[in-house]
C-alpha positions as CSV (number, residue, x, y, z in Angstrom):
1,X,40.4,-33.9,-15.8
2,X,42.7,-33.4,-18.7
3,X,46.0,-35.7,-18.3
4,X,48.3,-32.4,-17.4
5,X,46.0,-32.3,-14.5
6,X,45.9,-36.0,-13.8
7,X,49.7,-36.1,-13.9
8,X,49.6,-33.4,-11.8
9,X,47.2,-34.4,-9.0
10,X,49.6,-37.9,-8.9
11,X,53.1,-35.9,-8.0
12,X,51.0,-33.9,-5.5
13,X,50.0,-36.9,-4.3
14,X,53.4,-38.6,-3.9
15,X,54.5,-35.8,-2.4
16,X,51.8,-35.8,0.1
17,X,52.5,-39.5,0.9
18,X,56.2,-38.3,1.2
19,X,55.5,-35.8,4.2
20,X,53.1,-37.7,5.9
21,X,53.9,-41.7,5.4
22,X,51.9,-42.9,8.1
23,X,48.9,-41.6,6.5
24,X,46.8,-44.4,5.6
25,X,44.4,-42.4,3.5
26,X,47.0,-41.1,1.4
27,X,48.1,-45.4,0.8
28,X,45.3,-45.8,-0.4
29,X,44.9,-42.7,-2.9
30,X,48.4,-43.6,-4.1
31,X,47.0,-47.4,-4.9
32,X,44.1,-45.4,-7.3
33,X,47.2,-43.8,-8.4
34,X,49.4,-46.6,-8.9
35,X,46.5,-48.7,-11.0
36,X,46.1,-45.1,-13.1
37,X,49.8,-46.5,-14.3
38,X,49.1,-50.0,-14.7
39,X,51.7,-51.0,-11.7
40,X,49.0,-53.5,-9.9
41,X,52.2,-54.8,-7.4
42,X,52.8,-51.1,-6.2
43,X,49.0,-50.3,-6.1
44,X,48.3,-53.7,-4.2
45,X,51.0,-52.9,-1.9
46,X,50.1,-49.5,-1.0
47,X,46.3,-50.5,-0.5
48,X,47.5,-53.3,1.9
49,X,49.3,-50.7,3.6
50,X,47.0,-48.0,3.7
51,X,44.2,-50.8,5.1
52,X,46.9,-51.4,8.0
53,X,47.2,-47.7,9.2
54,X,43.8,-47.4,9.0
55,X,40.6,-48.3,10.4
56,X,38.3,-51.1,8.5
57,X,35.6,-48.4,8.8
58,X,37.9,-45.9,6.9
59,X,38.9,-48.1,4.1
60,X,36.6,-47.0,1.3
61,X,36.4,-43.3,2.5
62,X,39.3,-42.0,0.1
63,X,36.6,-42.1,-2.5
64,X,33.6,-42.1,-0.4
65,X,30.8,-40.6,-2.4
66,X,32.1,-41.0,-5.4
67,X,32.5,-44.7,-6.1
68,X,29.3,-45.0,-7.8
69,X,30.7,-41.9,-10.0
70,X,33.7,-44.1,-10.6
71,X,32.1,-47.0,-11.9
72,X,30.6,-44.4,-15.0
73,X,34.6,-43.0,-15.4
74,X,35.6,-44.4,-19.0
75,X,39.4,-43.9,-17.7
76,X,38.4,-46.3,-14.3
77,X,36.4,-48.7,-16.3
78,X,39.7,-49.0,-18.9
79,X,42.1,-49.1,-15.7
80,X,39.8,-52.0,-14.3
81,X,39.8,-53.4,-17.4
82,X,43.6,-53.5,-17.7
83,X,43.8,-55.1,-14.2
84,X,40.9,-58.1,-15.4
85,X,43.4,-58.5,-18.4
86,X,46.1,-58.9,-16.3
87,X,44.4,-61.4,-14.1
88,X,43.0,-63.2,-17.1
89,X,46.8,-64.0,-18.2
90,X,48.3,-64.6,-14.0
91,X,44.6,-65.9,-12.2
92,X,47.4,-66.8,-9.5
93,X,48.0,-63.5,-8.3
94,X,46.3,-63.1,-5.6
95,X,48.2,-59.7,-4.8
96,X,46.0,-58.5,-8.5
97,X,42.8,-60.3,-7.3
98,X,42.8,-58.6,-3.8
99,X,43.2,-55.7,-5.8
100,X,40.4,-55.8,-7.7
101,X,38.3,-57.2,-4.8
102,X,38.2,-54.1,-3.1
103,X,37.5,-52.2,-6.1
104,X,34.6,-54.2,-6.8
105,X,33.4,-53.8,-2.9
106,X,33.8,-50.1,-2.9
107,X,32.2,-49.7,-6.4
108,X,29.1,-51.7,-5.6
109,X,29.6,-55.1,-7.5
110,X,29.5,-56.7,-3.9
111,X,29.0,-60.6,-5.7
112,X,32.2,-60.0,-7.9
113,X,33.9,-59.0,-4.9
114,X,32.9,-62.1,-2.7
115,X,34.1,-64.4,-5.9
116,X,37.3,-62.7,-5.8
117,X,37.9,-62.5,-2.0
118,X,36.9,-66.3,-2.1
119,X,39.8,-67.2,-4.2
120,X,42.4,-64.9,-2.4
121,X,41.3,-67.2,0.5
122,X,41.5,-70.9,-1.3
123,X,45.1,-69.9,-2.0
124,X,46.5,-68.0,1.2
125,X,43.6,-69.3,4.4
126,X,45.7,-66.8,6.5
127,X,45.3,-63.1,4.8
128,X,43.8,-61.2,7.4
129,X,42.9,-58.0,5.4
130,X,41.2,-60.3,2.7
131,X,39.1,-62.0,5.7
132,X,38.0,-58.8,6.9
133,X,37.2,-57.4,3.2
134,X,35.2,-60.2,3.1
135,X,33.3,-59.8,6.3
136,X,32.7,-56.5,5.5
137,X,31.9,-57.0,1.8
138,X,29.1,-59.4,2.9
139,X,27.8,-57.3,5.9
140,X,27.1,-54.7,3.6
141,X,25.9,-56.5,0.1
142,X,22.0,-56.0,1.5
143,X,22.8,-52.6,1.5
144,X,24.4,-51.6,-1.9
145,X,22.6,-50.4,-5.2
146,X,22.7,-52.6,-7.8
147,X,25.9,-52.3,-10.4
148,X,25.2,-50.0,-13.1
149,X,26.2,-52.3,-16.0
């Protein structure tokens, strides 16, 4: 996808979320959208809300079938990269950590996604979503292929 197109596919996107806010799926496009543009507080907050309107079974499905496709992407690796930077200079946002959490659950790095879920937790006991991530995360760990690295 050439940027035109990438550009493109995000203002379809927003304007998707637009006509239909109560679409969780679409949250959670928009957060893959919102990390293509290096805004890790927006993408954070429309994961978090796309998780709440839907199902914990449907939270990885926006990209179902193509994580493991993701985690060969040069422009995802470099977008993950930018968010690890980020965390590297602010380890106490834990909005940027849960963030990156998921992205290591859904791409198969399930031990990087424990560590991160773990430390969401030592700082807020009470985040309900990162709980669940993490019971999920750990239900499934037997289950994933090893991180292409």
């Amino acid at each position: 996808m050439n940027e035109d197109q990438h550009q493109g596919s995000i203002s379809d996107l927003w304007r998707a979320l637009s006509e239909e806010p109560e679409n969780g799926t679409f949250h959670l496009l928009a957060s893959q959208a919102a990390i293509a543009l290096g805004d890790f507080g927006a993408a954070s907050i429309l994961l978090r809300h796309g998780m709440t309107l839907s199902s914990p079974e449907q939270w990885g499905d926006p990209f179902s079938g193509q994580w493991v496709d993701l985690r060969a992407s040069p422009r995802y690796l470099n977008q993950i990269g930018t968010l690890r930077a980020f965390l590297a200079e602010r380890p106490g946002a834990t909005y940027a950590r849960f963030l990156l959490a998921y992205h290591w659950a859904y791409t198969g790095r399930m031990g990087q996604a424990v560590q991160e879920l773990e430390r969401v937790l030592e700082i807020d006991q009470r985040d309900v979503q990162a709980w669940e991530l993490l019971r999920i995360t750990e239900s499934r760990l037997e289950f994933i292929p090893a991180p292409l690295d």
